[in-house]
N, C-alpha and C positions, 0 to 999 in steps of 0.2 A: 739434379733435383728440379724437377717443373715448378714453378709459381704458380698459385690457382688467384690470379687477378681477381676473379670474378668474386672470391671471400674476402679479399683487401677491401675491394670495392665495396664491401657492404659494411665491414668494419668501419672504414672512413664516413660510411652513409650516416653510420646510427650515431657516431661521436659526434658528427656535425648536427644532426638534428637536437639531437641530448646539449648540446651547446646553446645553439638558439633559442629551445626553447627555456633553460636556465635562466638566460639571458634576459628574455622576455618577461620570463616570471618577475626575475630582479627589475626591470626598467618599470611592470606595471603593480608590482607591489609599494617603489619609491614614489610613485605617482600621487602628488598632491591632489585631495579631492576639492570639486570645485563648491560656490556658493548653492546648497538645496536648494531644487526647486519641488514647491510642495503643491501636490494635486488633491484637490478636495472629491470625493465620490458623491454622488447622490444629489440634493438638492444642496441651491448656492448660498442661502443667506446664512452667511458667516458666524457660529456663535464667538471661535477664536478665531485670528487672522491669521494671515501667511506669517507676518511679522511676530507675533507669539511661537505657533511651531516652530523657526527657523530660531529663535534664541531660546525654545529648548533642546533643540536638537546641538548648537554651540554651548550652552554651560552643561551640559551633558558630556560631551566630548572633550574638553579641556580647548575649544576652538576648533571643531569639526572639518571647517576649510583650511584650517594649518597643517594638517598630519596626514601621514601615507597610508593609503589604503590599503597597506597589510595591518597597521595598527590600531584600525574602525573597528570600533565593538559594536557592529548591527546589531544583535541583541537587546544590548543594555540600552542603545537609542529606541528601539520601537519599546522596551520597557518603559523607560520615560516618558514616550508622548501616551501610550495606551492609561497612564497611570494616571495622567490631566482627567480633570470629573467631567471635563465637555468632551472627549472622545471615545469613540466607542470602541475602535480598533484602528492599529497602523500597522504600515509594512516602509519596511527605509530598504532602497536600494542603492549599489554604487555601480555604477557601469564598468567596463572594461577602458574606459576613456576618461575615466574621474568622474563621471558624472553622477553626480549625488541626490536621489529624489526620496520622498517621502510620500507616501498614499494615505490620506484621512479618512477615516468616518465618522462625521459627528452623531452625538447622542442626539435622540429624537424626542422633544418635549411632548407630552400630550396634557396635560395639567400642569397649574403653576398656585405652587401653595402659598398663600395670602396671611404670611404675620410679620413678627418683630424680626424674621431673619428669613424673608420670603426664596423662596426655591421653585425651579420644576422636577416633576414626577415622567422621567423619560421611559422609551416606549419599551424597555425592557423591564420597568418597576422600580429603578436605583433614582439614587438622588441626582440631581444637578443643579448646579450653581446657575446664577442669573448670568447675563451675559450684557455689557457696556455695551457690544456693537451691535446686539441685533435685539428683537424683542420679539417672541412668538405670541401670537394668539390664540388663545386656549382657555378651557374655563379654569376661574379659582376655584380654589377650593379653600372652606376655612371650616371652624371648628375644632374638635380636639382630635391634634396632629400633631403623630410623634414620628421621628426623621428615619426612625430605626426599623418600624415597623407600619410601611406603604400598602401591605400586600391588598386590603380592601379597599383601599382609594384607587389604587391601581385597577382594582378588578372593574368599578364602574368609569373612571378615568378610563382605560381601552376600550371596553365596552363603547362607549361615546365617538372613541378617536374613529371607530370602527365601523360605525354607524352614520350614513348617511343626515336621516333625519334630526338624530342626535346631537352631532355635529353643528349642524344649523343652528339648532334652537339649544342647548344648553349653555349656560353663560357661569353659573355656579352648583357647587357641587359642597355638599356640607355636611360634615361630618360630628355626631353626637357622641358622647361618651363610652355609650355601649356598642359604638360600630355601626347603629344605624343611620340610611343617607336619606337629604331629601335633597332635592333639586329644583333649582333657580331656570326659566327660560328665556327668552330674549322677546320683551315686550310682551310678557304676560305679567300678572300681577299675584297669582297666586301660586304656592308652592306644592312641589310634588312629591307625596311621604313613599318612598321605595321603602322603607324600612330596613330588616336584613337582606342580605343580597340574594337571599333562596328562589330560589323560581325568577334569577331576575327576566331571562330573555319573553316568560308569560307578561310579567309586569309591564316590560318596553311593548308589547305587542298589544297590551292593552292600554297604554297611553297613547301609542299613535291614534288607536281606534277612537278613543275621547276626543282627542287633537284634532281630527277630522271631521268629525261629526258636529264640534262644540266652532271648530269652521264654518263651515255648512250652516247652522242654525246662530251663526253670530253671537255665540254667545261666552266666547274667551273669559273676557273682562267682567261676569258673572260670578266667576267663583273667586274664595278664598285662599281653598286650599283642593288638593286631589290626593285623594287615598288611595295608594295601589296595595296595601299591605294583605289584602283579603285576598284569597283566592277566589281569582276567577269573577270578580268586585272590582268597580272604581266609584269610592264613595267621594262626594264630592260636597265643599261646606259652601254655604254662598256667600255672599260678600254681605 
């Protein structure tokens, strides 16, 4: 009876590979992962630290750098850090070497609501909480504000974030009981009635037009008050 080596030979191939790589699996599932390191995306000023994500990522994990990376529940970690009110989204990775990273997105202030339990309004409309380490600047906003329902502060709050000119000069943002806003700008003395937010981008295009012209002829510090409620009107009261 002839021997066909050459089928031995392949039997032995796949046992031995089927081995190592068992092997491998076992030695990189035991693998103790190491201390996170956490990469912040986008712009750098801190609202949470390294030092904050890295002990939610450990009381999350029952000590995240003690256990084997077959026992990581990536999951339930990026659940925990996405759940924090100053993140906007995470991803946690673990290497093939232990190496354990997190990727952040912080939430993006664009307003910062001005009472007895002051907050920002970030750039997707949710709430966010103040922040110890950093502080943005952005207009207040104050008036009657309820935490539940942002969608109209949001609307001229982006609006602003979004707008060059805006930007600049707006400093407050105020909100009345019926929803309508007037707005505060930086070294003016008089106030600007938007009203409801209908026709807002006619209205901003007709404030700049005032803003420039009331430049021009010097005469800012003139008025009281600016009415853009009127279509296609900017009534203005004098001082």
């Amino acid at each position: 009876m002839k021997i066909n080596w050459n089928y031995i030979k392949m039997i032995g191939l796949c046992a031995v590979t089927v081995f190592l790589y068992a092997f491998a699996t076992v030695r990189n599932n035991d693998r103790k992962v190491d201390t996170p390191t956490i990469e912040f995306l986008g712009e750098q000023n801190l609202f949470i630290t390294h030092e904050a994500v890295s002990k939610l990522l450990i009381q999350n994990q029952q000590g995240a750098t003690s256990v084997r990376k077959e026992t990581l529940d990536l999951n339930n970690l990026e659940a925990s850090l996405n759940a924090n009110p100053m993140i906007e989204s995470a991803e946690v990775f673990v290497g093939v070497n232990g190496a354990f990273s997190a990727r952040i997105k912080q939430k993006k202030p664009i307003a910062r609501v001005s009472n007895a339990r002051a907050y920002y309004v970030d750039s997707q409309g949710g709430f966010m909480p103040l922040s110890k380490n950093y502080t943005e600047r952005v207009p207040l906003v104050t008036g009657e504000i309820n935490k539940k329902k942002l969608a109209n502060v949001f609307t001229i709050a982006n609006k602003i974030y979004n707008d060059e000119f805006l930007k600049t000069n707006v400093v407050e943002i105020h909100q009345n009981a019926d929803n309508s806003i007037y707005l505060k700008l930086r070294q003016c003395q008089f106030k600007v009635q938007l009203g409801q937010l209908k026709h807002l981008d006619k209205k901003i295009n007709n404030l700049k037009a005032f803003y420039q012209k009331a430049i021009k002829d010097k005469t800012l510090n003139k008025y009281s008050k600016v009415n853009l409620q009127f279509e296609n009107q900017v009534v203005c009261t004098k001082v």
